[in-house]
Structures are given as C-alpha cells and as structure tokens.
C-alpha positions as CSV (number, residue, x, y, z in Angstrom):
1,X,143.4,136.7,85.8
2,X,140.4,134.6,84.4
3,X,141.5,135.0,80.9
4,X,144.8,134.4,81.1
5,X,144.3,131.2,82.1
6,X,141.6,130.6,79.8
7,X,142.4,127.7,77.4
8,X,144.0,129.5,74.3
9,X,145.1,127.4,71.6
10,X,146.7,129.0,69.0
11,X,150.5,129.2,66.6
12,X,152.1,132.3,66.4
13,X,154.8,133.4,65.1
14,X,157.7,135.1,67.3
15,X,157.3,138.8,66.2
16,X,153.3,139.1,66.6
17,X,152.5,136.3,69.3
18,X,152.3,138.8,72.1
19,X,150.0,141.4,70.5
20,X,147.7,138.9,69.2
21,X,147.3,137.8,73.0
22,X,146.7,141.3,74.3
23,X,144.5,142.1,71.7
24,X,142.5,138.9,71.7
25,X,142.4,139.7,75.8
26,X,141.1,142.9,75.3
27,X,138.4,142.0,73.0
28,X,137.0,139.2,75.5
29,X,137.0,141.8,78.5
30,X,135.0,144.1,76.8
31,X,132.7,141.4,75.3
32,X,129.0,142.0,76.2
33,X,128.9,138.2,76.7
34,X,131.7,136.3,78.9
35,X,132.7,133.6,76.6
36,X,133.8,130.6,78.6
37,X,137.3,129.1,77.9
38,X,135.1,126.0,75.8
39,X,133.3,128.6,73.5
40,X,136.0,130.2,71.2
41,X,139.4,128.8,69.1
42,X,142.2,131.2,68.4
43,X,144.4,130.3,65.7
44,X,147.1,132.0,63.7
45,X,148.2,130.4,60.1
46,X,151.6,131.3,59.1
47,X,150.4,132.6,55.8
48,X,147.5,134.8,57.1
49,X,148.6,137.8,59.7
50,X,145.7,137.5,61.8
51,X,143.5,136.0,64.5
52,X,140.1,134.9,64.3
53,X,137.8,133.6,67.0
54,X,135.7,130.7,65.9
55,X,132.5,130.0,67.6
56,X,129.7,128.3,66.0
57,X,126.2,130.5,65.1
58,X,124.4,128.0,67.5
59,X,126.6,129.1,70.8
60,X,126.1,132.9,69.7
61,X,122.5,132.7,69.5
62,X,122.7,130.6,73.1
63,X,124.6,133.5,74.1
64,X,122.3,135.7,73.1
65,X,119.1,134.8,74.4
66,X,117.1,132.4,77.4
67,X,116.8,129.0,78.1
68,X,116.5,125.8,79.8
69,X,119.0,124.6,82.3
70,X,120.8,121.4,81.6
71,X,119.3,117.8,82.5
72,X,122.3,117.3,84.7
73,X,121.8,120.4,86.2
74,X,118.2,121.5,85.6
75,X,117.2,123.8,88.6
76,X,118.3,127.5,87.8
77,X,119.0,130.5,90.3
78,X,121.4,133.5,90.6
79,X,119.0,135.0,88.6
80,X,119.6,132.8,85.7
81,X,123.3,132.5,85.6
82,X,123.8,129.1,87.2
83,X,122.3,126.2,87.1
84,X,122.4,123.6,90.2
85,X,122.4,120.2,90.0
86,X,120.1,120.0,93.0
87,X,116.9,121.4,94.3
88,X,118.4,123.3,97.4
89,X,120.7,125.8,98.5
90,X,123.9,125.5,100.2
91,X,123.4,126.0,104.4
92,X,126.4,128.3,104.3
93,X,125.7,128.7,108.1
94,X,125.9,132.4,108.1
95,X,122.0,133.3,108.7
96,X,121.5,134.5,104.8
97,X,118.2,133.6,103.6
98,X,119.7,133.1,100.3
99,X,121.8,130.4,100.9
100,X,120.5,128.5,104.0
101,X,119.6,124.9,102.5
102,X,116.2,125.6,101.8
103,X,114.9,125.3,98.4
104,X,116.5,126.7,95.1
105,X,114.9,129.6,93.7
106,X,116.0,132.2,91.3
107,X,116.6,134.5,94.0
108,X,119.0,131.6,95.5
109,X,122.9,132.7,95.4
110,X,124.2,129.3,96.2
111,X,123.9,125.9,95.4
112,X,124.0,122.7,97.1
113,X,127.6,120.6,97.3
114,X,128.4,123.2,95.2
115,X,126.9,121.3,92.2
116,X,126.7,123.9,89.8
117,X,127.6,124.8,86.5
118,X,127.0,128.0,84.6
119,X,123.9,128.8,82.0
120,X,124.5,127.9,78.3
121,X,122.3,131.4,77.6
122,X,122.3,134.5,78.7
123,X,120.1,133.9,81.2
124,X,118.2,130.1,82.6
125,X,115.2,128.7,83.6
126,X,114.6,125.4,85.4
127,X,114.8,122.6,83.5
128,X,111.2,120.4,83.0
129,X,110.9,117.0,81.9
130,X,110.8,116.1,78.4
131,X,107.2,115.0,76.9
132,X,107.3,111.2,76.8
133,X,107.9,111.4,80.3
134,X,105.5,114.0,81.5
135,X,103.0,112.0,78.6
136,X,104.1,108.7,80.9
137,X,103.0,110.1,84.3
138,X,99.6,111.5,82.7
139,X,98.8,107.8,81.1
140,X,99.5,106.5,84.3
141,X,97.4,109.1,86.4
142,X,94.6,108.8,84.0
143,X,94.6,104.5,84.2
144,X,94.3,105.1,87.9
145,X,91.6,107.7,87.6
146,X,89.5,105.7,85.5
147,X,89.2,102.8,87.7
148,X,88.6,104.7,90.7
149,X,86.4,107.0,90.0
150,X,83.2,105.0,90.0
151,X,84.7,103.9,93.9
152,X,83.4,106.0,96.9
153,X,84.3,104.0,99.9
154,X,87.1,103.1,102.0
155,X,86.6,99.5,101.3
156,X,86.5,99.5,97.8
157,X,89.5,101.6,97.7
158,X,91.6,99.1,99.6
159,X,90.2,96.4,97.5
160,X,91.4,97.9,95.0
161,X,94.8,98.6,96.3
162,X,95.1,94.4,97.0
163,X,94.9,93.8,93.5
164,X,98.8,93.6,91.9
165,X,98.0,95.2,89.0
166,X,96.7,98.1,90.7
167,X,98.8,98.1,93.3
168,X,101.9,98.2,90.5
169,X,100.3,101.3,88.5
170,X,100.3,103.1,91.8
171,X,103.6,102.7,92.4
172,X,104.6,103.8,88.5
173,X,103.0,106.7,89.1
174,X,104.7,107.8,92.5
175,X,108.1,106.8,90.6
176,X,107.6,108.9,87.6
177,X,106.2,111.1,89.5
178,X,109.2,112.0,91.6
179,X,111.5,111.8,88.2
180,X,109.3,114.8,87.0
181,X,109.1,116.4,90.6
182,X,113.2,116.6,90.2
183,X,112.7,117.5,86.4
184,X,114.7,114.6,84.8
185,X,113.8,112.3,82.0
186,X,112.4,108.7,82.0
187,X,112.4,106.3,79.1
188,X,111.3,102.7,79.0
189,X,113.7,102.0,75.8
190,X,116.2,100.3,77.8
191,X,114.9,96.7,77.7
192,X,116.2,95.9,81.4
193,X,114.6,98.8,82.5
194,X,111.0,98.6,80.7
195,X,111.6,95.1,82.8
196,X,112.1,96.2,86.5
197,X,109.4,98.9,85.9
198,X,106.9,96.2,84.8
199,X,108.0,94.0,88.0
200,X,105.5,94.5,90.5
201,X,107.8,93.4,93.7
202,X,110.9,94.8,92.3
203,X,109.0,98.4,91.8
204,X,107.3,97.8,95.9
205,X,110.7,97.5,97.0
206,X,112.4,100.5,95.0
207,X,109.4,102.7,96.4
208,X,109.3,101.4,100.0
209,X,112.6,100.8,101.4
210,X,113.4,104.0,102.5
211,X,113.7,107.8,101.1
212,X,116.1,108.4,98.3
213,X,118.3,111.9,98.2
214,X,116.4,114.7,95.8
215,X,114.4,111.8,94.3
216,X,117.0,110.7,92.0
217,X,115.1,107.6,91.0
218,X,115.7,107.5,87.7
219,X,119.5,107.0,88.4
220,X,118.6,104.9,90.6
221,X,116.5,102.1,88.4
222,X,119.6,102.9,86.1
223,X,122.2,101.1,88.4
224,X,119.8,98.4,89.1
225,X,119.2,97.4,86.0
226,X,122.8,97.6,85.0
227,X,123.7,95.3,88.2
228,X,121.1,93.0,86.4
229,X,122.5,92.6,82.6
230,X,125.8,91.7,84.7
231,X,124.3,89.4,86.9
232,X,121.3,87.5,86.2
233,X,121.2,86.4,90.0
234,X,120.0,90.1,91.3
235,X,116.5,89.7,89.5
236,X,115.7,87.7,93.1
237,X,116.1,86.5,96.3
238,X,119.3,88.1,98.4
239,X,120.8,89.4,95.4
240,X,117.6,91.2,94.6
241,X,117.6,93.0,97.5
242,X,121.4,93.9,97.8
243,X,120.9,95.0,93.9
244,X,118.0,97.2,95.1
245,X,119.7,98.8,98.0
246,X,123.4,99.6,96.3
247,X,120.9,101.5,93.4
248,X,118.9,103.4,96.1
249,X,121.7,104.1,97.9
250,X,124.4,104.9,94.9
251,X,121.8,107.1,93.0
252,X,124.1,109.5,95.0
253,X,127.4,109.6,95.6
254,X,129.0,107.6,98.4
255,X,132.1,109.0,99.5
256,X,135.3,107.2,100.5
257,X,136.0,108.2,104.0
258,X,140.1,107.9,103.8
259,X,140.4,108.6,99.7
260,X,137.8,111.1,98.8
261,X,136.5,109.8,95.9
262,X,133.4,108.4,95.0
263,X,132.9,104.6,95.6
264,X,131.5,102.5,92.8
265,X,128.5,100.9,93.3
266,X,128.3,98.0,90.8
267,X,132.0,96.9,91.8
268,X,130.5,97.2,95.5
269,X,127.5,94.8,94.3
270,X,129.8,92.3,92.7
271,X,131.5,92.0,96.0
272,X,129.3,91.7,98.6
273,X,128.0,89.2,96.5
274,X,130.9,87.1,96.5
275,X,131.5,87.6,100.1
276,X,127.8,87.0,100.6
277,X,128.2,83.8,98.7
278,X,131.5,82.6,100.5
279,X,129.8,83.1,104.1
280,X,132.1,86.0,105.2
281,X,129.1,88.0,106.2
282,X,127.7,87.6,110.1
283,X,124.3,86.0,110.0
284,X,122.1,88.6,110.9
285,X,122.8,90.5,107.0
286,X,121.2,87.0,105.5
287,X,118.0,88.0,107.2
288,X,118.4,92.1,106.5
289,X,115.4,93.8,104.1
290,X,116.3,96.1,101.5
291,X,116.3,99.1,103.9
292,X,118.5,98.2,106.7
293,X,121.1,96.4,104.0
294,X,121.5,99.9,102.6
295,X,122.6,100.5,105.5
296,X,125.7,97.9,105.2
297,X,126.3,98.4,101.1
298,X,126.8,102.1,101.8
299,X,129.7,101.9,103.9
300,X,132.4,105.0,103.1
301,X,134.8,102.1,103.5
302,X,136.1,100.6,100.5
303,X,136.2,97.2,99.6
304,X,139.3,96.8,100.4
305,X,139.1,98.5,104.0
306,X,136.4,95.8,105.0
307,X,138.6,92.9,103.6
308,X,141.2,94.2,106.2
309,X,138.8,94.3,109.1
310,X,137.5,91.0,108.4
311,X,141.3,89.5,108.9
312,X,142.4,91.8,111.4
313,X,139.3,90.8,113.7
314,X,139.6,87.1,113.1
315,X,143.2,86.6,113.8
316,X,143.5,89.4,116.1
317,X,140.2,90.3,118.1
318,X,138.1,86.9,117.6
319,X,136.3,87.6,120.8
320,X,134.5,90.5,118.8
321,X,133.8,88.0,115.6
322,X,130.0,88.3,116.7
323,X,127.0,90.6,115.9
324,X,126.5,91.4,119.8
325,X,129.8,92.7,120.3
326,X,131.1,94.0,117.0
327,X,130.5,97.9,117.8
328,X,132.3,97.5,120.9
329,X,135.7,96.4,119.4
330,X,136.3,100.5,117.9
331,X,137.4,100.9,121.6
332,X,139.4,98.3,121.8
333,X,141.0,98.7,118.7
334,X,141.3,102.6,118.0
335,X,142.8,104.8,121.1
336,X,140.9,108.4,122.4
337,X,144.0,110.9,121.7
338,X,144.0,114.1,120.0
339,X,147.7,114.4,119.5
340,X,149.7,111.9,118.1
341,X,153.5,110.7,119.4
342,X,155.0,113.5,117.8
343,X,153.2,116.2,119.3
344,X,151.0,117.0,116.7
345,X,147.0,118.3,117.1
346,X,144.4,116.0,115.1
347,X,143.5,119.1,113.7
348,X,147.0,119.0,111.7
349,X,146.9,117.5,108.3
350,X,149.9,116.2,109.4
351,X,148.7,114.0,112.6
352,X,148.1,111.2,110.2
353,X,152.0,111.3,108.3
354,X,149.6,112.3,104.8
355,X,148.5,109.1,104.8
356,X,144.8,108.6,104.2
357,X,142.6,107.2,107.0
358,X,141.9,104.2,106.1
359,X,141.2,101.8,109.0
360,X,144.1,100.5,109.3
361,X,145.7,103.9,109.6
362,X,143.3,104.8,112.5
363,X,143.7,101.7,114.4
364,X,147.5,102.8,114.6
365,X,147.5,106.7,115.3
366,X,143.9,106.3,116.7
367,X,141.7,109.8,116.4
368,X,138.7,111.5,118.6
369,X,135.0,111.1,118.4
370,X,134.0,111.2,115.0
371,X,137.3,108.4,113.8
372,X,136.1,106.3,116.7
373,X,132.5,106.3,115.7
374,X,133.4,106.1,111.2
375,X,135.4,102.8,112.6
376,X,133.1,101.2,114.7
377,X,130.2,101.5,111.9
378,X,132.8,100.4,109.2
379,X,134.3,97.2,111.0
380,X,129.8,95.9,111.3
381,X,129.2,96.7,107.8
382,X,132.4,94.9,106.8
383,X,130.4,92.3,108.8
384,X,127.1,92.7,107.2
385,X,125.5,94.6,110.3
386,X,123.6,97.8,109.5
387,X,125.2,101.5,111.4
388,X,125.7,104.7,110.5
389,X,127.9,107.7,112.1
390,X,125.3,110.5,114.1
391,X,126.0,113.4,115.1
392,X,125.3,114.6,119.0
393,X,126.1,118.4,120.6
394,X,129.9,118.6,119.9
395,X,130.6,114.6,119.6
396,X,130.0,112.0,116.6
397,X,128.8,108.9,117.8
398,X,127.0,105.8,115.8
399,X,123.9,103.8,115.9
400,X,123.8,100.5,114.8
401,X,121.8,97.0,114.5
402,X,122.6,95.3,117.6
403,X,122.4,91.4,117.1
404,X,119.6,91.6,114.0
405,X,117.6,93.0,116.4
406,X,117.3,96.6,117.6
407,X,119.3,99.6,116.8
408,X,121.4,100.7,119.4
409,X,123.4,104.1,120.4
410,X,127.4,103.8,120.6
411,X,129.6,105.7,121.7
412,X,127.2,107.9,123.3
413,X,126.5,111.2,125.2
414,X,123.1,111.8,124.9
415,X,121.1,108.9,123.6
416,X,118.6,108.9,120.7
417,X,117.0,112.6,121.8
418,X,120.1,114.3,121.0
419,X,121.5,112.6,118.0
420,X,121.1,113.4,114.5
421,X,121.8,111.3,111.0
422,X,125.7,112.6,109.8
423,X,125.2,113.8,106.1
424,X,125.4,112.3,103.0
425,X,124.1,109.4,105.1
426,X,120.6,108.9,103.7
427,X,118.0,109.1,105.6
428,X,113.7,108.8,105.6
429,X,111.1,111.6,106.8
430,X,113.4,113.7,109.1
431,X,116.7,114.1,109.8
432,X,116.9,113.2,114.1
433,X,118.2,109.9,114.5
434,X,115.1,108.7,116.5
435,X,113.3,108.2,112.8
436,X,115.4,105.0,112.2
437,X,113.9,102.5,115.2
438,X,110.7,103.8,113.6
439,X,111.2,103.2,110.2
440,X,112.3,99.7,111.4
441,X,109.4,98.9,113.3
442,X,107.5,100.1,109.8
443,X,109.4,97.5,108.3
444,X,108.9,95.0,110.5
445,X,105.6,94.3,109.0
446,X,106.0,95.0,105.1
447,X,102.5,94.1,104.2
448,X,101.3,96.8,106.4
449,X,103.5,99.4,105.7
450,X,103.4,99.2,102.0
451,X,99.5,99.0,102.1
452,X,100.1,102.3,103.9
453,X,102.4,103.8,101.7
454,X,99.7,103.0,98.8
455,X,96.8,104.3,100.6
456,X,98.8,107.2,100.6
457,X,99.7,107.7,97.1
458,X,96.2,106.8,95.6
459,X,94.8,109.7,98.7
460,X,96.2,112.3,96.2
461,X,93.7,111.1,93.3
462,X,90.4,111.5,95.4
463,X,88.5,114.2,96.6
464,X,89.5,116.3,100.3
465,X,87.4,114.5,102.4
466,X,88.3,111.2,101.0
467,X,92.0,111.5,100.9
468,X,91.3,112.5,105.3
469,X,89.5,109.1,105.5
470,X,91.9,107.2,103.4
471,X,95.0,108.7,105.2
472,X,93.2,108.5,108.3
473,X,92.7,104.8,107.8
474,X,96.0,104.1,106.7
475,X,97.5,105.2,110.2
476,X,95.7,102.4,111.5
477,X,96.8,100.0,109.1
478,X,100.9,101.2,109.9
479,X,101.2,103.5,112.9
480,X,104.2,104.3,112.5
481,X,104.6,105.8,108.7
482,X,105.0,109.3,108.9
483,X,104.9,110.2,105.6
484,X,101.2,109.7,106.5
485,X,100.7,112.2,109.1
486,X,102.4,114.9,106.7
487,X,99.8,114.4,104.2
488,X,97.4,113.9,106.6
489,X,97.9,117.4,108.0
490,X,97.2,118.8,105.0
491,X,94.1,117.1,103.9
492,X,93.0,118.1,107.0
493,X,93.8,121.7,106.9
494,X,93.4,122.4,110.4
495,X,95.5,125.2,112.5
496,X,95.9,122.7,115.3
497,X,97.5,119.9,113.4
498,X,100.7,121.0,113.2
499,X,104.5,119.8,112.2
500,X,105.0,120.5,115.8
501,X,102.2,118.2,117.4
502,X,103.2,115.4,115.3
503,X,106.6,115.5,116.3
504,X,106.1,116.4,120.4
505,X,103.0,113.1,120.5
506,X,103.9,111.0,117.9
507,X,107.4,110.3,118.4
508,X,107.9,110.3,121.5
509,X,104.6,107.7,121.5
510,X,106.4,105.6,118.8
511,X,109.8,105.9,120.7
512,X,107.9,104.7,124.1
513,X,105.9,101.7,122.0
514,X,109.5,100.7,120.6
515,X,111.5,101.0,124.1
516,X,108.8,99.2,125.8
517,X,108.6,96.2,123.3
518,X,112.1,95.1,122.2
519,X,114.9,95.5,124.6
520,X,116.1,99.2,124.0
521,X,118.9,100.3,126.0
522,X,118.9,103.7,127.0
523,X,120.8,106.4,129.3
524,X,118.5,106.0,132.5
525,X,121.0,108.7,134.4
526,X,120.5,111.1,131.8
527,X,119.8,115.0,133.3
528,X,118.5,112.7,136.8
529,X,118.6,114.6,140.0
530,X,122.6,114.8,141.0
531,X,124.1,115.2,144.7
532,X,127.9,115.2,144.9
533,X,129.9,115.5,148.2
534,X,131.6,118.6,146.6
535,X,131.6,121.2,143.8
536,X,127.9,120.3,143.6
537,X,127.8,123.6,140.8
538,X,129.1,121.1,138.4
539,X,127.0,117.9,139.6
540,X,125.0,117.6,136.8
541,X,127.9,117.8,134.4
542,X,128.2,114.1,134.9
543,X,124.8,113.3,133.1
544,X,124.0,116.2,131.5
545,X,125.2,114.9,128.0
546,X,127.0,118.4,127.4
547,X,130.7,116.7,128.3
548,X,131.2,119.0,130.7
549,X,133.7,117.5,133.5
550,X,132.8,117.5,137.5
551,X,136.0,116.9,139.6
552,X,136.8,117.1,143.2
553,X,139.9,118.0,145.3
554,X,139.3,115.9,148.0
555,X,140.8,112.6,149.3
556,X,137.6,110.9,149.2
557,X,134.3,112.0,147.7
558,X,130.9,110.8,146.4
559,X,128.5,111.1,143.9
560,X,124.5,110.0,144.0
561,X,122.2,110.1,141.1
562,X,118.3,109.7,141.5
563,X,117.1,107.7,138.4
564,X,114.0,107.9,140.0
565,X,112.5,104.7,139.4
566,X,113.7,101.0,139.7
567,X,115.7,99.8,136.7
568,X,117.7,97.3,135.1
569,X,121.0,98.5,135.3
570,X,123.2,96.9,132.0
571,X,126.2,98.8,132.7
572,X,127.7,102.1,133.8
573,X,130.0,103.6,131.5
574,X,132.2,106.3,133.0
575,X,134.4,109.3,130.7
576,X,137.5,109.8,132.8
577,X,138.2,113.7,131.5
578,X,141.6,114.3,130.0
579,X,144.4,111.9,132.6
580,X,142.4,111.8,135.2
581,X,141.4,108.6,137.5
582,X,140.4,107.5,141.1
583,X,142.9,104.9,142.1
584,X,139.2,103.1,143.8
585,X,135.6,103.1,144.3
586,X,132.9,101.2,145.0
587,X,129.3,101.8,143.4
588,X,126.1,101.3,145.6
589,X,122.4,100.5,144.2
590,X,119.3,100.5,146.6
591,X,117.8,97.7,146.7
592,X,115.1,97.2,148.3
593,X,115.3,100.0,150.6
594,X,119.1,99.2,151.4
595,X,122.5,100.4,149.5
596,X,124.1,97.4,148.5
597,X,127.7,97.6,146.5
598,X,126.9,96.6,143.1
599,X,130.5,96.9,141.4
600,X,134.2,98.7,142.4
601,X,137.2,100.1,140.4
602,X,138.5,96.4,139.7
603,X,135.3,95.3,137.9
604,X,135.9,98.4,135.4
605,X,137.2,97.6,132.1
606,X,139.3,100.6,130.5
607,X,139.2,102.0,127.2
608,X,142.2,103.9,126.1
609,X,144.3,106.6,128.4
610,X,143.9,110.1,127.5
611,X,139.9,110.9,128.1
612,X,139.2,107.0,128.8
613,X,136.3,105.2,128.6
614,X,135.1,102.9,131.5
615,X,132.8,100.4,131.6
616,X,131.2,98.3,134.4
617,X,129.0,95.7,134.1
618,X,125.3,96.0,135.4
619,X,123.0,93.9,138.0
C-alpha cells in the first residue's frame, strides 16, 4: 500500500505501462534500503524500452551509512530511524516507559506532537551545534572566567554582577547556552540580530520574562528582530515589550482555538500595536511587563475573534467593559449545555453545525467547561488582561489578572491547589498553576529577581562551595525564584534537600506570603467539616471540589459548613446539578455567637439553566 502511493512520475507507453510498475514495485520492496517517495524518478522515453531509477550518488551514500539528524529536527531515537524535532517523548498515557513524555533517547519509540521526520541515513545521531556557535558559547564562558577568577567573595561577585557589561556577557552565555543545550545554530550575521544581542536591556528581558518551550531561543530573537526591521518603534518602550513577548511566546506555535492552524505572530504584533495605539486596550495592559503581556499576545483567538469581542461587549454587555468584571461576562454570555437544540451531544462534531468555534459561535450554541473557560480568557486578552485556560480534576477552568492586580481562579472547583497550566500554554519552573502568583510576585520587583537570576547563572562558573553561597545568597535577594532552589539542591548535594521539600515548604510558604499580602480570593468552604439534614453520605460532595452532587428528598432541608475560622465572605457561588433548584432559601452566618441571615434565593444571580451557576454576594 505504501508504494503504490508513492509519488511515481513517469510516461509510458500503453503496451508496457503496467509491467514497468510491477516491476519497478518489486524492485523497491525488496530494496535493502526503503527509498522514500522524494529519493528516486522513474521515467520512460518513448525511444528507449526501459525504466531507470535516478538517484543521486550523494543520497546512496546517505543511504548507506550514519549521520547527524537534521537542524530542524536534531534529536534522534527509534534507534536511529527518526529524528524529533523536540527533546521529549510523546506521554501516550499508556504506562510505556518509552513513550511517557520524558526525555528523547535512542531507546525512545515516540516523539513529541508528533514532530518527527525520518533519518536521511541509514541510521541517526542527535544533531550538535555547528562550530561558530559552540566557538561563541566558549568565548563567552572564557570572558566571564577571566574576570572572575581572581574574585573569591560574595561581595565581589555581586559587584561584579551590577556592572552592565558583565551583567550582559552573563546573559549571552545563558542564551547561547540554551541554543546549544537544544542543539541548534546561532549566528550574529544578521545585522538586527548582532543588535538585540548586544543590547543589554533587550537581552535581560528575553532571559527573564518567563521560561520559553525546549529553549527555542534562537527562533525566538529571530521573530524579534524581524518585528524590529518592520517597525522601528519595537526597539523601546511598550512596543519593546509587546515585541519581546509575541517572540518568546511565538518561538512555538500558537494554535487557533476555532481554525487549527497556527497564528502568526508578526501580523499579531502589528495589531496589538495599532489597537494599543488607538486606546482599544483596558488600562491595566499599559502597565503589563513582558511576562504577564505574553500572557495577552498569546491568545488562541485570532485577531479577528478579539475585534468581535471588543464590539459585541461594548454595544451589547457594557456593564462588563471593565478589568474587574471582564472574566465574569463568559457566564453571561455563553450558556452550560452539553446538547445543543437539536439533540445533539457536545461530544458530536456536529453540535456546532461544522462550523469552527470561534467566539461568536460559542456565544450562540454555548459549550461545557473547557468553551466556557477558552471564552472567558479570550474576551480579557482581547481587552489586554492577562489569563490562561487550567485544567482542574475533570473540569477546565481559567486564571486570570484581576484588575492589574492579582491573578484570580474562574470558573472554579478547586482553587489554585488543584489546577494545573492547559498545554501548549507556556509556562515557568513547573507545570501547577500555583507557579504563576509566584512568578508575579518575582516580577514585581525586577531588579531583584534578575540580580537573582544572574547570581544564578554566573554560580555555575565557580567552585561547589561557592556556587552554595552564591545561590544561597541569591534566595535572599528574590525569595521567590525557584529556579534557585533547583540548583541550589544540587550544589548542595544533600539527601534531605529534596524536589519534594521544596515543593511541600516553599510553596505553600510563597502561596501563604502572597494570600496574606494582596487580596487573594480563595474557596474558604473547600473540603470544611459538612453537616446536612439528610443523606449526610454525600455531605461533603458540596465542597469537595470532585463535582460530585448532594441532593435531598425532603420538603425542607439544610446544610452547615464549618469554615473554621472567621472570614470575609465575598460571595457564595452555588452549582445547581443538571435541572435542579430550590424554589427558596435563606443563608445564615454566625456572627458573633449568633446566626444571622446573610442572603436568600432572591439575592442569587443565575447563570444559565442546565447545571447553573449561582452566585450570591458576600458580607
């Protein structure tokens, strides 16, 4: 079946056209070498009865022997047979150690996004970098070993850090650096380039505004300087960091949620600059750093999606047209259903007519966890505010940046413990969504955290018990850097300091620091002590975060949850499973040793019909 759809081009004449395919079929199966379809020409000339295949001596000798993978996909495995365009496996899901995300090896059988293409040779090796850049990185490592070698404390080390050309050779090495870790090629021959690679703020704010997928800087620094031969404006201010954050962000590909293609960056960049320009953006993205705006640029909207949402909000919804309440128009605007008015499942390709799902189109058929939480994220970023879908224990909700101020949880079940980032969405340290409010309080103070982040790098160029106190120092200087507690644990090679005793004291530290210093809202009935007048089996179904329903038969029941503590209530938001309702209620708070009613079935406001959302507002 493979070779007959193999690309034959060839002229034959009637009366020997079908045994010079079967012969030429036969020859290629019993080949010692598959020849792919590109490899080999059959022809026929009218005055010469006969077929030849043509292939040039270079492909035979490729054919024949080993070799590097390609630069576009330069990490081998399948024992040599493919190459992968990525440095991972596929998580297939299925338990098999071979293909379970982790890193690509020879032994590897499957490759990540299915980015793969098959060996030029007979068999592959993974690609390395080419010599100018791997003579790059050791120019730079040896400028920075030279100076510091004569330094032996911590102060002269951070002295030595504060000074820009320093500081700027530190940060070229941890770029090239990465280019070589993913085993691509850097040149400086591009005169834009050679530029932003000389550009000491430009470089801090490609290497410190967040984590970039497989390292692809070099594509990265590509885009950027391509925004900035179009548009002499991106070399500063606002444009500069919307240039930095589409390249960091589009050194990947960014899907289109309704079309399934890839969006384009640099036509991305040209409009959000216009838009930026003609004040169509909320006023919280005016203040945005490079990291939370990537947030905004890499929207799987498209343009044209967000020009929509901006119109259908203002004319429509322009009690929403503000950065406190933007999340919570996707349930006013998209219904909970999970069949549409013909009777047809979501899980039908045909619940949506074939149409693609745009906004627009959900806003009309409406759609189930993960639609509601794609629209609410879109309809901010078409705004300029920051969110991203996350996934939660059988739901999709979103987090996003609440007023320019805090990131916040919507459309919630379990809070920030239970929610994770929703791939290709990128993300910095770890995947749990709880790393973002920490990044952002990194990036709240940038001096600190990019001091950090060079203590860090310039740690791997001294000796062990150095690179403890330099790291050691640099959690002082910006708690809340991660990156630093990896290395740390390392440098300090002890069983004790472990992956696991970061993560069980330092976040949940950094998560109480954050809650208890900006106004974080957060699920204070979550897995609380339940009592419920009936069916108390199922009690703690109603905060458990599981969706799990409680109901009652009776004519009148109650429900009481200990939060254990007094609390600032900001609202109660109920999930009314399926049809059900209670045609009234009243809710009671103590206070102050007394139950006092706080709120009743006519202060609820009601979000959709089928599984509706409640909410009630707080005291």
């Amino acid at each position: 079946h493979y070779f007959i759809q193999s690309n034959l081009r060839m002229r034959v004449l009637p009366s020997t056209g079908l045994s010079l395919v079967f012969v030429t079929l036969i020859h290629l199966m019993f080949s010692r070498h598959y020849l792919e379809k590109e490899d080999f020409e059959v022809s026929y000339d009218d005055d010469w009865a006969g077929a030849r295949i043509a292939s040039t001596e270079e492909e035979l000798i490729k054919r024949s022997s080993t070799g590097s993978c390609p630069g576009s996909h330069p990490y081998a495995y399948s024992a040599g047979r493919y190459c992968c365009q990525y440095a991972y496996e596929k998580d297939t899901g299925k338990g098999d150690p071979k293909c379970d995300g982790g890193p690509i090896s020879l032994e590897s059988r499957c490759c990540y996004k299915n980015k793969y293409t098959r060996c030029p040779y007979n068999s592959c090796t993974s690609r390395e970098s080419d010599e100018g850049t791997k003579t790059l990185l050791s120019d730079l490592a040896q400028k920075i070993g030279d100076k510091i070698k004569s330094l032996s404390s911590l102060a002269s080390l951070r002295e030595f850090l504060e000074n820009g050309d320093n500081s700027l050779e530190v940060y070229q090495w941890d770029f090239v650096n990465k280019v070589v870790e993913r085993r691509q090629d850097f040149s400086l021959d591009d005169e834009m380039v050679s530029w932003i690679f000389n550009n000491r703020d430009i470089m801090e704010k490609i290497m410190t505004s967040g984590d970039v997928d497989f390292n692809l800087y070099n594509e990265a620094i590509a885009i950027i300087a391509e925004i900035m031969k179009q548009d002499s404006a991106a070399k500063s201010g606002l444009k500069l960091d919307l240039a930095v954050a589409i390249g960091l962000t589009f050194s990947s590909e960014v899907p289109s949620l309704a079309y399934k293609t890839a969006i384009d960056g640099i036509a991305r960049y040209h409009n959000f600059s216009r838009w930026a320009d003609e004040g169509l953006f909320m006023e919280p993205f005016y203040t945005l750093n490079t990291w939370l705006m990537r947030y905004v640029v890499g929207s799987w909207a498209t343009d044209e999606e967000m020009v929509w949402a901006r119109d259908i909000i203002k004319t429509e919804y322009p009690d929403y047209n503000n950065p406190d309440k933007i999340d919570s128009v996707t349930y006013k605007m998209v219904k909970y259903t999970s069949v549409n008015d013909e009777g047809v499942r979501i899980s039908d390709k045909n619940f949506y007519h074939g149409l693609p799902v745009t906004l627009a189109v959900l806003h009309k058929y409406g759609a189930v966890c993960g639609g509601i939480s794609k629209f609410g994220v879109a309809m901010g970023q078409s705004f300029g505010i920051p969110g991203l879908p996350v996934g939660q224990p059988g739901h999709c909700a979103f987090i996003w940046y609440r007023n320019g101020t805090y990131w916040k949880v919507g459309n919630d079940i379990t809070g920030w413990s239970g929610s994770v980032t929703h791939l290709p969405v990128m993300y910095s340290w770890k995947r749990p969504a709880s790393f973002f409010p920490i990044m952002h309080e990194a990036q709240q103070n940038p001096d600190a955290y990019r001091l950090s982040e060079r203590m860090r790098i310039l740690a791997k160029f001294v000796n062990l018990q150095l690179r403890y106190e330099l790291l050691e120092d640099a959690t002082t200087v910006c708690p809340q850097n991660y990156d630093l507690y990896s290395d740390l644990k390392e440098a300090m090679s002890q069983q004790e300091v472990s992956e696991d005793l970061i993560e069980r004291q330092l976040i949940p530290y950094l998560e109480k620091y954050y809650e208890e210093n900006f106004e974080v809202e957060k699920d204070v009935a979550f897995k609380k002590e339940v009592t419920a007048s009936g069916y108390q089996e199922r009690a703690q179904n109603i905060n458990g975060g599981t969706g799990s329903e409680w109901w009652t038969n009776q004519t009148e029941a109650w429900i009481e949850i200990n939060l254990g503590y007094p609390c600032t209530i900001s609202s109660i938001n109920i999930k009314w499973w399926g049809n059900s309702d209670s045609d009234d209620y009243d809710v009671l708070a103590e206070i102050d040793g007394s139950f006092v009613k706080v709120g009743s079935r006519s202060d609820e406001v009601r979000h959709g019909s089928f599984n509706a959302k409640g909410e009630l507002p707080g005291w």
